[in-house]
N, C-alpha and C positions, 0 to 999 in steps of 0.2 A: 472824165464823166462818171457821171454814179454822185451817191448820197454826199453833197457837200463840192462836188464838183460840176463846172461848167465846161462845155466844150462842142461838137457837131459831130454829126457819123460823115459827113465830108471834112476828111480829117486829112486825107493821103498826100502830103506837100514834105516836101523838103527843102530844107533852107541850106542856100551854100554861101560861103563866104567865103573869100579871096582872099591873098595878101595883094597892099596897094602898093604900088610904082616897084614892082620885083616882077622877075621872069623866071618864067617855070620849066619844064616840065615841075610840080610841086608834086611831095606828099600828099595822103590824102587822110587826116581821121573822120572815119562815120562814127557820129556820136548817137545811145539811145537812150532817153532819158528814162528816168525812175518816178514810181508813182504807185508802185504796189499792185501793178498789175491793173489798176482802174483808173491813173491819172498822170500826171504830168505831162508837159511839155516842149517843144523843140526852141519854145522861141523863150526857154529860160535857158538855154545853153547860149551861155556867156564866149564866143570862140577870140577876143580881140589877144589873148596873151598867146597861143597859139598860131594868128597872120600875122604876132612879130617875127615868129620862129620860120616863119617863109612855110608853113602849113595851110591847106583847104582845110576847112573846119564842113563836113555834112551832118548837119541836124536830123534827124528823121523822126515823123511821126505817126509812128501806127495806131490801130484800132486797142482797144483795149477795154477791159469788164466785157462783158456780154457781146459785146459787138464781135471783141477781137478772139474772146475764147470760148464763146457757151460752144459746147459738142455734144450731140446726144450717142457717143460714145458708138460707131457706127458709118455707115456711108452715105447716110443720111444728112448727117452735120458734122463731118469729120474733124472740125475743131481747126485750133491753131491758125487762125486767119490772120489775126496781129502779127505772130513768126511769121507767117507768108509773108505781111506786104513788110517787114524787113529784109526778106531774101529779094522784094521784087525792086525794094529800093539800090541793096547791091546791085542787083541787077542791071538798074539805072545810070547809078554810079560806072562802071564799068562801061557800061555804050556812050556816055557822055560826061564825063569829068574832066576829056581831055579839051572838051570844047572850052571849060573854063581854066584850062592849064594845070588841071590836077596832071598824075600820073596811074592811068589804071591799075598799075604793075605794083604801086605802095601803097595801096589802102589797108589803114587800120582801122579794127572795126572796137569799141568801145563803151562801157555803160556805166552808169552806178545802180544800184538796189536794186528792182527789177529790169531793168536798162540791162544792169554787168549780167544778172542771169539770162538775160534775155540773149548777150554775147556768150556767155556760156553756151546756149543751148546750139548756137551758130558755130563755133568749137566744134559742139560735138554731128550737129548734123549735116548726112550727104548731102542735101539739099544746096547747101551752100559751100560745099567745095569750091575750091578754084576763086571766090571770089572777093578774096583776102588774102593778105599774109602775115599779119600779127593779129592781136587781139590784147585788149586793156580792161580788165573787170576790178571794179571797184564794189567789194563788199554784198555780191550774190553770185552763186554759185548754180548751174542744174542739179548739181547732186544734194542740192539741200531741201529742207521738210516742205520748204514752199516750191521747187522746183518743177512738181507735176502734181495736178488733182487728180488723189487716186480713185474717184469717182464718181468721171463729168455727168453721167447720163443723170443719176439721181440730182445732180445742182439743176439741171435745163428742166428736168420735169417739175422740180419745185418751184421754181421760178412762174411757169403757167399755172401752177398751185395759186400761187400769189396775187396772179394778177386775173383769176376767178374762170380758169380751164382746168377741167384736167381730160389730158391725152391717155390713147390706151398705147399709142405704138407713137417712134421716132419719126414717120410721117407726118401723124395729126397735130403729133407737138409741131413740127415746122410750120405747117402750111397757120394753124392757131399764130406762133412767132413771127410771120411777116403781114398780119393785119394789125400788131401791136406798135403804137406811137413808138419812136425810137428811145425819147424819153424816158417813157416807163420801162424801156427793157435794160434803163442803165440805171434804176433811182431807185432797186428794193435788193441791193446789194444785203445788208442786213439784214433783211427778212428772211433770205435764205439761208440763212447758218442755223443751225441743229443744237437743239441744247447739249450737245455733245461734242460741237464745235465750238460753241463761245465759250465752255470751262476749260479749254488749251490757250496757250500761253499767247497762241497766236491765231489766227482763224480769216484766211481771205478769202474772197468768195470765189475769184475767178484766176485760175491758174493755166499755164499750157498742159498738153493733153497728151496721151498716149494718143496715136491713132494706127488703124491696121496697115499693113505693110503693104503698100500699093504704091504706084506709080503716085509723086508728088507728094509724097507726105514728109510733114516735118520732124519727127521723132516717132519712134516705133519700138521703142525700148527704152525701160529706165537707165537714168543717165549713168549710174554706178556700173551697171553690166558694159557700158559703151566704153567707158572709160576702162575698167580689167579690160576687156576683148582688145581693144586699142582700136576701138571704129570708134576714128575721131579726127580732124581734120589737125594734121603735123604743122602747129606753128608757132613761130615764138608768140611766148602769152607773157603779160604781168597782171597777177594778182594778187587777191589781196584784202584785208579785212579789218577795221580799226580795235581797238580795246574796248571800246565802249558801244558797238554794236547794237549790244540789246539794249540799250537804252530807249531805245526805238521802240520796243515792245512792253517794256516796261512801265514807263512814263504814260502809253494808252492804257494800260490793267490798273496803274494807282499803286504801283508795289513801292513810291517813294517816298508819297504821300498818305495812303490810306490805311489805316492797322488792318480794318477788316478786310478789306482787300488782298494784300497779304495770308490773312485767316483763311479766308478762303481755300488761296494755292496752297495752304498748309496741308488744307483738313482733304483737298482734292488734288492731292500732289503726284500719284499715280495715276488716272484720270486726265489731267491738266499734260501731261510728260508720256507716257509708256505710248497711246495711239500713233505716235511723230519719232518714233526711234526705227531706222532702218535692220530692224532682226524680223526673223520670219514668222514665228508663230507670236500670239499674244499672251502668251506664259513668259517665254524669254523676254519678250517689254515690257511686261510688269517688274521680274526682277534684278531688270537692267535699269530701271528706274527708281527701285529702293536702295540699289547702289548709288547711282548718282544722287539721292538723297542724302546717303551716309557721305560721299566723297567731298560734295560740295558745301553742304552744310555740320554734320558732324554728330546732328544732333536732334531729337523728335519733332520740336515744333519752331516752324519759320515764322519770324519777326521781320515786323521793320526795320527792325537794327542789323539783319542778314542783307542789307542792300546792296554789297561789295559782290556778295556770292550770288544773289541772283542774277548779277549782272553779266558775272562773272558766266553764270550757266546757260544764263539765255543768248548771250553773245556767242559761246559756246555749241549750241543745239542748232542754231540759225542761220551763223556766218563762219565761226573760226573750226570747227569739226569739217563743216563742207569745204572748206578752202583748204584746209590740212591733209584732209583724205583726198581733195582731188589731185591736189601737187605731185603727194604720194603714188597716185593710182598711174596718174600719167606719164611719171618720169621711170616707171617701171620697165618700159616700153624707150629701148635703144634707137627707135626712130622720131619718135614724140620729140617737136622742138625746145628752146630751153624755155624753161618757165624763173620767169623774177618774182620771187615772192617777196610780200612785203604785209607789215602791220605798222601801221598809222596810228601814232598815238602820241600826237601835240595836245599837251593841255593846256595852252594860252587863253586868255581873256577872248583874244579874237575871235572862237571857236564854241565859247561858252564854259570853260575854265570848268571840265570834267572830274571832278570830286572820283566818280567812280570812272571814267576811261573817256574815251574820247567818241565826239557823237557819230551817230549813221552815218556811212560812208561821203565822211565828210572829204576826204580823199580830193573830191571831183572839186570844192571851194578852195584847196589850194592851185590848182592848174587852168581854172575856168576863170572867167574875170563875172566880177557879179559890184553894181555900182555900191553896195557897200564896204567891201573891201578894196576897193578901186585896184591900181595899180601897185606893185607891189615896191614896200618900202628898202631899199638896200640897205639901210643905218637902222632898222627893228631887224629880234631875231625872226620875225614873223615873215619880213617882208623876203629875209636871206633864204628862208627857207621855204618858200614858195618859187624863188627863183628856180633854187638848185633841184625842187620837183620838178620845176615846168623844163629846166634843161634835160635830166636825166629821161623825163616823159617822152620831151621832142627826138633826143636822141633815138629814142627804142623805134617812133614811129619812121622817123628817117634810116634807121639802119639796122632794124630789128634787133637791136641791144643797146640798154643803156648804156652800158661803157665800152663804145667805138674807141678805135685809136684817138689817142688825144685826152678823152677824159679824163681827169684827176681821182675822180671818184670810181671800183673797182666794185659794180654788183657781181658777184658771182649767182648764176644759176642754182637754181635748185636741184639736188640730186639724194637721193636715198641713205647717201654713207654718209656726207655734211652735215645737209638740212639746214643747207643757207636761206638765210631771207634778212631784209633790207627792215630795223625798225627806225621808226621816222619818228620822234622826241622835236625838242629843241635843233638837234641833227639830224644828219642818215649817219647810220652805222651797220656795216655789215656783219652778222651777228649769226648763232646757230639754235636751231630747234627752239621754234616759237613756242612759248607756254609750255612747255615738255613736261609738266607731269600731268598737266588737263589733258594734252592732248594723248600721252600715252595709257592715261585712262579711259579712253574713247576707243584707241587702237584696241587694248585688252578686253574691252568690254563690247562695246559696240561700234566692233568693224563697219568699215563701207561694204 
């Protein structure tokens, strides 16, 4: 829902699917889809290459933009509605999966883009203990720039701005918010972003929320402290982040296409960068992004011809820092499950033949069936290596590790002294210290 999207605020359905003529008790993956926090759907999750693997495939569809996250930052509208009705779909799952032959006992819960943060956030929140035992995030993290609006109350007040109110208190904006068509409280997504929001690189309008620490709430602290402290829910995780990530953010601003566009993020590259870097004062963002200026480009003024490097940084800032620091953060922690990290970076024709890296968590189109890549070819390299994903995937959710006894193939976990992780090419290959000098320029410079 929202500008350029269709959809209903009767939305709360979940779709399951079975495997046919096999007997169960079955696995379970909860799948949540990606849309940037304003869109996507349950009935684009492709589950047919997963019911060959003898897996329940649950689809879930939560609220999302306004519906699922306006907060007026308060008790009022305490936010995070969309995180709810995934924890009440767990919920669901759990009192009735057995009726269709799942197994309550192996549900893995998983996402892509805002989907995997959204399983991030379920990682990290009490709320949904106990109602999982793995987890599968493909390319978002909660510890990253988009993982919490750091300030719902002023989005919700702008919003009745918009649509010709203005409230003096979190009341009047509510009681104003439930006489508005449901439509329009999902279709001026843009209108609310600040000219101080659309010169950053990325700018959404509606994100999950802190909310205060009360009975029933779904986050109550940013995700970085949850993760140091180790209040987080102990499970095995795979994730994970492609090479070409910020393509995603790029290709919307014009940085591939457009000189001026590019000029812009030149002339506004502190501005654009230092607000979205996790350091405390805004002295330290400023000169942690003149750094990253120097580190990633080299040199005063960004060109279109620097498209390798912004890519390079934006993938960087958005998915592979957050996915690096949280691996890091969590495996600090001797009781923390093992985490399989992995970067995704098939540059086949199939996928869109990545000049500069491989696209947004394109991850989920090798292990999901989608009727344009039909069934997967065993005589292409494409089709081998969707196989040997959707085996090592199925593995993880049936046994909480990719390589059970038997496997040929030998993911080690991720630990602090290795720094294994899985890079997916043509092959898998298990490999050490993803990107190591980006990312140990993010450790030196701008810690989690």
């Amino acid at each position: 829902m929202g500008q350029g999207y269709e959809g209903s605020e009767d939305c709360l359905y979940v779709n399951v699917f079975v495997p046919y003529n096999a007997s169960g008790p079955f696995p379970v993956l909860t799948w949540f889809p990606g849309g940037a926090f304003k869109g996507g759907s349950s009935a684009n999750v492709g589950p047919d290459l997963f019911l060959s693997q003898d897996i329940i495939v649950v689809a879930v569809q939560p609220r999302v933009g306004a519906m699922g996250l306006l907060s007026t930052g308060d008790d009022v509208i305490p936010g995070n509605a969309g995180m709810k009705d995934m924890v009440m779909a767990l919920q669901w799952v759990q009192q009735n999966i057995a009726a269709f032959g799942g197994d309550p006992n192996q549900v893995t819960i998983g996402g892509e883009s805002s989907g995997g943060c959204s399983a991030s956030h379920l990682v990290l929140s009490p709320l949904a203990a106990g109602l999982f035992r793995s987890a599968i995030i493909h390319s978002g993290e909660a510890a990253s720039p988009w993982g919490i609006m750091p300030d719902p109350a002023a989005k919700a007040f702008r919003l009745a701005e918009v649509l010709g109110f203005t409230a003096n208190n979190s009341q009047e904006l509510r009681d104003f918010l439930l006489t508005v068509d449901p439509q329009d409280l999902v279709s001026h997504d843009d209108d609310i972003i600040t000219p101080e929001e659309e010169i950053r690189i990325q700018h959404l309008a509606w994100l999950p929320v802190l909310e205060q620490d009360v009975e029933g709430a779904f986050v109550t602290e940013w995700p970085a402290e949850s993760l140091k402290a180790g209040r987080f829910n102990k499970v095995p995780v795979i994730t994970g982040f492609t090479s070409g990530d910020g393509l995603e953010l790029i290709q919307q601003k014009l940085y591939l296409s457009d000189p001026a566009a590019v000029q812009e993020l030149s002339d506004n590259f502190v501005l654009a960068v230092a607000p979205i870097l996790h350091l405390p004062t805004a002295e330290e963002r400023e000169e942690a992004a003149l750094k990253m200026r120097d580190f990633y480009f080299g040199h005063e003024n960004i060109s279109i011809d620097d498209a390798q490097a912004i890519t390079d940084m934006c993938t960087d800032i958005y998915w592979g820092e957050p996915a690096d620091a949280t691996v890091r953060a969590a495996s600090n922690h001797s009781d923390a499950g093992p985490i399989y990290y992995h970067l995704f970076d098939y540059r086949g024709p199939e996928i869109g033949n990545g000049t500069y890296g491989t696209r947004h968590a394109s991850q989920s189109s090798m292990v999901f069936y989608s009727p344009t890549d039909g069934v997967p070819d065993p005589n292409t390299t494409f089709g081998q290596l969707r196989l040997t994903m959707l085996r090592l995937w199925s593995n993880f959710i049936k046994n909480g590790t990719p390589s059970p006894e038997g496997e040929e193939f030998i993911w080690e976990p991720f630990d602090n002294t290795n720094l294994y992780y899985v890079h997916i090419t043509d092959t898998v290959n298990l490999e050490q210290a993803v990107f190591k000098e980006r990312m140990e320029f993010w450790q030196q410079n701008i810690p989690l």
